[in-house]
MARPATI-525663 format. One record per residue (C-alpha): y, z, x negated; residue number from 1. Coordinates in steps of 0.001 Angstrom, whole numbers, plus 500000, padded with zeros to 6 digits. Each point is the difference from the previous one (the first is absolute). Last residue first. Layout:
! residues N
pt Y:Y Z:Z X:X seq:NUM
...
***
This chain:
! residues 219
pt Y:487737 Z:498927 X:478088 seq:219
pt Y:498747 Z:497854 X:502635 seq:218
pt Y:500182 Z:502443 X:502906 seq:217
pt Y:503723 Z:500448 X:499652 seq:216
pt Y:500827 Z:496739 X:500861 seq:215
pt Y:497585 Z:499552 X:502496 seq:214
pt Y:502035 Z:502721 X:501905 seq:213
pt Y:503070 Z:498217 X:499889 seq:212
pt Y:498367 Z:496661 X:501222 seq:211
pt Y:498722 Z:501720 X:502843 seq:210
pt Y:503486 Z:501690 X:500546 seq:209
pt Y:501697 Z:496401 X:499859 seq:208
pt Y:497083 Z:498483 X:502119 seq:207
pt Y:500697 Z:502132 X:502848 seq:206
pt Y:503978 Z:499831 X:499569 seq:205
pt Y:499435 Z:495977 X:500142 seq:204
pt Y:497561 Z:500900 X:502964 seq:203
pt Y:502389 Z:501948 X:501912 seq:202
pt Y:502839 Z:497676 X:499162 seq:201
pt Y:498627 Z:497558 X:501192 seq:200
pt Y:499260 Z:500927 X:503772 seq:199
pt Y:503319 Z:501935 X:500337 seq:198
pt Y:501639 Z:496679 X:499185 seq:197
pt Y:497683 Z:498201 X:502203 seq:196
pt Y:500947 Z:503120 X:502697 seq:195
pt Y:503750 Z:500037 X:499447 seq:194
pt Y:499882 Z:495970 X:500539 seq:193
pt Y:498615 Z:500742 X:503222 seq:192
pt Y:502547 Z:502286 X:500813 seq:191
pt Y:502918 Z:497894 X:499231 seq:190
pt Y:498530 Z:497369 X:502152 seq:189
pt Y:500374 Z:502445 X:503125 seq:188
pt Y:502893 Z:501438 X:498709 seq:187
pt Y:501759 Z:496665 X:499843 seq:186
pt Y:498317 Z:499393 X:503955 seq:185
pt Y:501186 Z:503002 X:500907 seq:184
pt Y:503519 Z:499279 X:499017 seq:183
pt Y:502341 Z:502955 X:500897 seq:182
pt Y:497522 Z:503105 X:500843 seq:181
pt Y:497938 Z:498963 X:496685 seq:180
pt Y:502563 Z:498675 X:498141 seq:179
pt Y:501236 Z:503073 X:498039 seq:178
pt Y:495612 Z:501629 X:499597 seq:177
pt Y:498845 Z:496458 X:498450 seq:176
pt Y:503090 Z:499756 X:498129 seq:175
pt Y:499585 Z:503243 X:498225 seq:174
pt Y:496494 Z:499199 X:499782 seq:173
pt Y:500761 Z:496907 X:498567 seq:172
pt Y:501948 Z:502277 X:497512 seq:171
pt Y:496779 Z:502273 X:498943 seq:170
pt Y:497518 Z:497177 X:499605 seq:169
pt Y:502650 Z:498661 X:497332 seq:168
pt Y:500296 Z:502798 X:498417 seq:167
pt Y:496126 Z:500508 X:499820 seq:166
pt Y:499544 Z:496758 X:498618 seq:165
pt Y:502665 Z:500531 X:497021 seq:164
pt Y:497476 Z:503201 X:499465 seq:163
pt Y:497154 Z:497889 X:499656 seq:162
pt Y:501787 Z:497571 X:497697 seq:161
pt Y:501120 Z:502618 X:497694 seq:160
pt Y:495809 Z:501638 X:500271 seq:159
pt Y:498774 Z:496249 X:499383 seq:158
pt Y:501933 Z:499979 X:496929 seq:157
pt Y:499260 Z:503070 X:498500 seq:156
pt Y:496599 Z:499546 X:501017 seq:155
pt Y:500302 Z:496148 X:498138 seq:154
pt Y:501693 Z:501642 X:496974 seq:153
pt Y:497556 Z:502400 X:498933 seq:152
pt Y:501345 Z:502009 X:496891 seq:151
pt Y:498819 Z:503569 X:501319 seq:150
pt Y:503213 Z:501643 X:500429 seq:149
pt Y:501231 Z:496607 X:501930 seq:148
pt Y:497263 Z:499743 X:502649 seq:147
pt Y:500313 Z:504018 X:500453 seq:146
pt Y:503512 Z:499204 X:500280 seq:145
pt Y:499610 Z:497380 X:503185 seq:144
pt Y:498178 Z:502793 X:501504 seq:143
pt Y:502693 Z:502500 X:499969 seq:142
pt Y:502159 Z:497585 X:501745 seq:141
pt Y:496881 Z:499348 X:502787 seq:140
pt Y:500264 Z:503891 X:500437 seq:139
pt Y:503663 Z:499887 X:500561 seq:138
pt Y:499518 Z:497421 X:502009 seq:137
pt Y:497473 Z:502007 X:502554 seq:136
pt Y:502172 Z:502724 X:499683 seq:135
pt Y:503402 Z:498171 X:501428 seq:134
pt Y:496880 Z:498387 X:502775 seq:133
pt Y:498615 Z:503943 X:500368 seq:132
pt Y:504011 Z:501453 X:500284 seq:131
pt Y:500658 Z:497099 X:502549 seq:130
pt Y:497475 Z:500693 X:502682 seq:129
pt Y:501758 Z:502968 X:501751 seq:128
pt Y:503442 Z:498231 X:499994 seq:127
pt Y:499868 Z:499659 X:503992 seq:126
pt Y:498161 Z:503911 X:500332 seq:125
pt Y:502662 Z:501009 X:497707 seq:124
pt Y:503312 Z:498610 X:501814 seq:123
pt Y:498131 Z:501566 X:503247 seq:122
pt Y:499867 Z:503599 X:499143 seq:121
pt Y:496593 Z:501418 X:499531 seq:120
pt Y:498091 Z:501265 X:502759 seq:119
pt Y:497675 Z:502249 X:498970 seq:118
pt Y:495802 Z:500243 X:499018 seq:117
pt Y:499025 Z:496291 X:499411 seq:116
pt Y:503224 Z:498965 X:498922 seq:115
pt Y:499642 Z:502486 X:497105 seq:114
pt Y:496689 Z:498743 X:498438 seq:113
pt Y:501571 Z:496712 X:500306 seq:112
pt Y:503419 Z:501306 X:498449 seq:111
pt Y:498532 Z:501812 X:497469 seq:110
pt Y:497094 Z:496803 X:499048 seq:109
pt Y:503401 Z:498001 X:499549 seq:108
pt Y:501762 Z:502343 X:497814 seq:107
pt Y:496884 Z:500677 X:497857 seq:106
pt Y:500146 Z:496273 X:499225 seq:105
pt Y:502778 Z:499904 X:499124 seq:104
pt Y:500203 Z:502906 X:497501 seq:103
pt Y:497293 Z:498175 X:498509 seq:102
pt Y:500978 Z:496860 X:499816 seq:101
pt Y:503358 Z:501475 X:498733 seq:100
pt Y:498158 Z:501820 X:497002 seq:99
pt Y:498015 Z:496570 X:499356 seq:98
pt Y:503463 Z:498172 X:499757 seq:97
pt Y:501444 Z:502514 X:497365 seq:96
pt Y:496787 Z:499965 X:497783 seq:95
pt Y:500971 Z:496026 X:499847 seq:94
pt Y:500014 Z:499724 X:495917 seq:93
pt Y:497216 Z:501644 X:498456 seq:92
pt Y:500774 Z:502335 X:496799 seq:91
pt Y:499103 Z:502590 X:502452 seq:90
pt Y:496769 Z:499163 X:500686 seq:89
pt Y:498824 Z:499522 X:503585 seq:88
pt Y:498451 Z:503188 X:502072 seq:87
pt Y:501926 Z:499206 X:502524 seq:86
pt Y:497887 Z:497532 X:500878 seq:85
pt Y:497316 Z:502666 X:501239 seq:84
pt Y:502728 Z:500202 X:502782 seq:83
pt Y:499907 Z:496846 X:501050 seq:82
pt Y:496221 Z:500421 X:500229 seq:81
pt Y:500183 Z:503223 X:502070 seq:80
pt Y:502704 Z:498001 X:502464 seq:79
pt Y:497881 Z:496723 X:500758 seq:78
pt Y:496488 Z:502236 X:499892 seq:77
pt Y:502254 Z:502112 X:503279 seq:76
pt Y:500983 Z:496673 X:501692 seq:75
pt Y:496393 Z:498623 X:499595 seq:74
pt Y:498528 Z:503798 X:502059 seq:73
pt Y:503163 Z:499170 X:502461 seq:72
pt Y:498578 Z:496463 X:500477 seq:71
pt Y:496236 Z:501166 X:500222 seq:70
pt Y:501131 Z:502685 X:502456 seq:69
pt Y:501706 Z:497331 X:502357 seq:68
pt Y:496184 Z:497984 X:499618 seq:67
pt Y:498412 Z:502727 X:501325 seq:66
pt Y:502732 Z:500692 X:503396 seq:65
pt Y:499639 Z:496132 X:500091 seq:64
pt Y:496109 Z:500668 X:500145 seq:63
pt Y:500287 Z:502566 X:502242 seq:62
pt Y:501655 Z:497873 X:502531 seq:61
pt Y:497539 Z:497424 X:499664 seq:60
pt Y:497444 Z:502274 X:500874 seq:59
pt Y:501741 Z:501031 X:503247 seq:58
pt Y:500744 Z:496327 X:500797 seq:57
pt Y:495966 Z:498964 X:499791 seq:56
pt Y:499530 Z:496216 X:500828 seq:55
pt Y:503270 Z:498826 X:498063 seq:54
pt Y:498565 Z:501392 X:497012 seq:53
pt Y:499955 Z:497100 X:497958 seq:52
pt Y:503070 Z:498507 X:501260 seq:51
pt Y:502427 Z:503275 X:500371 seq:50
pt Y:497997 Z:501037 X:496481 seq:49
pt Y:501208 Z:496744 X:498115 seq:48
pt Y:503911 Z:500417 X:499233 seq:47
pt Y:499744 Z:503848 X:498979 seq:46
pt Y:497040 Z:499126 X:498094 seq:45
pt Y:501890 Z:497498 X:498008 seq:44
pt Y:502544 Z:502706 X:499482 seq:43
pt Y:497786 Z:502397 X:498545 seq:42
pt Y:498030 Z:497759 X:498038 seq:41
pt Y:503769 Z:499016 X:498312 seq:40
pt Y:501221 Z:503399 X:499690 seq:39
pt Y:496784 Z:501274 X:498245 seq:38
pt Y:500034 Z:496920 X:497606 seq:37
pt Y:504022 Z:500876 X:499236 seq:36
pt Y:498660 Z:503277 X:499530 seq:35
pt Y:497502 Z:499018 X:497181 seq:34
pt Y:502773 Z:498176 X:497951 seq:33
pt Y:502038 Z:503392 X:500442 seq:32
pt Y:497189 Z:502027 X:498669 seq:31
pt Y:499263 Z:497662 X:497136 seq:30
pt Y:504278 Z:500042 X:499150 seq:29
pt Y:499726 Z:503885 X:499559 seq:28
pt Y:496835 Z:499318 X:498219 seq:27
pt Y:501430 Z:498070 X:497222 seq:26
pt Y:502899 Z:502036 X:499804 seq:25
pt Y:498347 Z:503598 X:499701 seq:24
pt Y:500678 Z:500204 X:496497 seq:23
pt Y:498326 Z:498988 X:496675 seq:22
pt Y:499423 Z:496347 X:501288 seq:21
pt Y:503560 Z:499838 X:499798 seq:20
pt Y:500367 Z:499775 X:496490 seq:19
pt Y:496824 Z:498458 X:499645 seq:18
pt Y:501714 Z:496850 X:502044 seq:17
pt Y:502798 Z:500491 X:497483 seq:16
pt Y:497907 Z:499919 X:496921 seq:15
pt Y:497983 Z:496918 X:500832 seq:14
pt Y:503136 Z:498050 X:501139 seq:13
pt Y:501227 Z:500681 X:496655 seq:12
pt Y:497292 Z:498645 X:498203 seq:11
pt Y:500101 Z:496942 X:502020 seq:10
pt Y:504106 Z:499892 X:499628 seq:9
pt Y:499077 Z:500141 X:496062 seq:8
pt Y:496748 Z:497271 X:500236 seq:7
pt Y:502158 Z:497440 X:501856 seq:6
pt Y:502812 Z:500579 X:497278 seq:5
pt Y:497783 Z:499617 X:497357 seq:4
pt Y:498674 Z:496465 X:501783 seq:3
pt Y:503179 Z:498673 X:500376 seq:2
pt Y:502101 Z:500027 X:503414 seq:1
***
């Protein structure tokens, strides 16, 4: 690529980003980056407070009950800042997957808020966790074209490989859930891998919406 060319896709770049800096994108994405930190002190404490509080089981039941709130409160930042993204030009391509996040993502928080108050019928309570994964890649498609409406190839290509990730995760745990009661020992192995996969693709999606919002800071 020569030098003018450099400088064109540069200037380009600039305009985009400011494109979107003029709506509620950049903090749409901020407010799900700062979820994903919510989730992940949340869960942490979920995994230490048996341990630490081991000597006092009422106050360690409280702090679960605390730490359940935290999740729901990072659920709720997860869905306003999805939302905010719907404030996306329209000349931007991938308005259609940031609708379906959305409409996914309500679907799921329906059904949880539901589940708490009815019985639902069983083929929803099995397929209860499939409209936030279908929203969760929806969101992870409109990611990959903020990358491309602001010229940056690396997001764009860390958001593709991302997503190929998360289709992955998703059919071992297809497997993981068909072998289980036929192969333990498959679904035993298949679950670890789940986890590492689980593992790095939290941080990968971590760094991608760090990386996002650094994007926009510097212009």
């Amino acid at each position: 690529m020569s030098k003018t060319e450099r400088g064109t896709k540069s200037t380009t770049s600039s305009v985009q980003v400011k494109s979107l800096q003029a709506t509620q994108v950049p903090l749409g994405i901020s407010l799900v980056y700062y979820s994903l930190a919510l989730m992940l002190l949340a869960i942490i404490g979920m995994f230490l407070s048996p341990f630490l509080l081991s000597g006092n089981p009422m106050l360690a039941v409280r702090a679960i009950i605390g730490l359940g709130f935290l999740i729901l409160l990072a659920s709720v930042l997860s869905l306003v800042g999805t939302g905010l993204c719907l404030t996306a030009p329209n000349e931007m391509a991938g308005k259609g997957a940031i609708h379906l996040a959305v409409a996914l993502n309500v679907a799921a928080v329906l059904i949880c808020v539901a589940s708490q108050f009815t019985t639902l019928p069983r083929w929803i309570v099995a397929s209860s966790n499939l409209p936030a994964i279908a929203g969760f890649v929806c969101f992870l498609v409109f990611l990959m074209h903020v990358g491309s409406f602001i010229r940056n190839d690396e997001l764009t290509s860390r958001a593709e490989g991302l997503l190929n990730l998360g289709i992955t995760l998703v059919a071992v745990m297809v497997l993981m859930a068909a072998s289980a009661s036929v192969m333990p020992m498959a679904g035993a192995l298949l679950g670890l891998l789940t986890f590492i996969l689980g593992a790095v693709g939290f941080l990968r999606y971590a760094r991608l919406l760090h990386d996002l919002r650094q994007a926009f800071a510097r212009n």
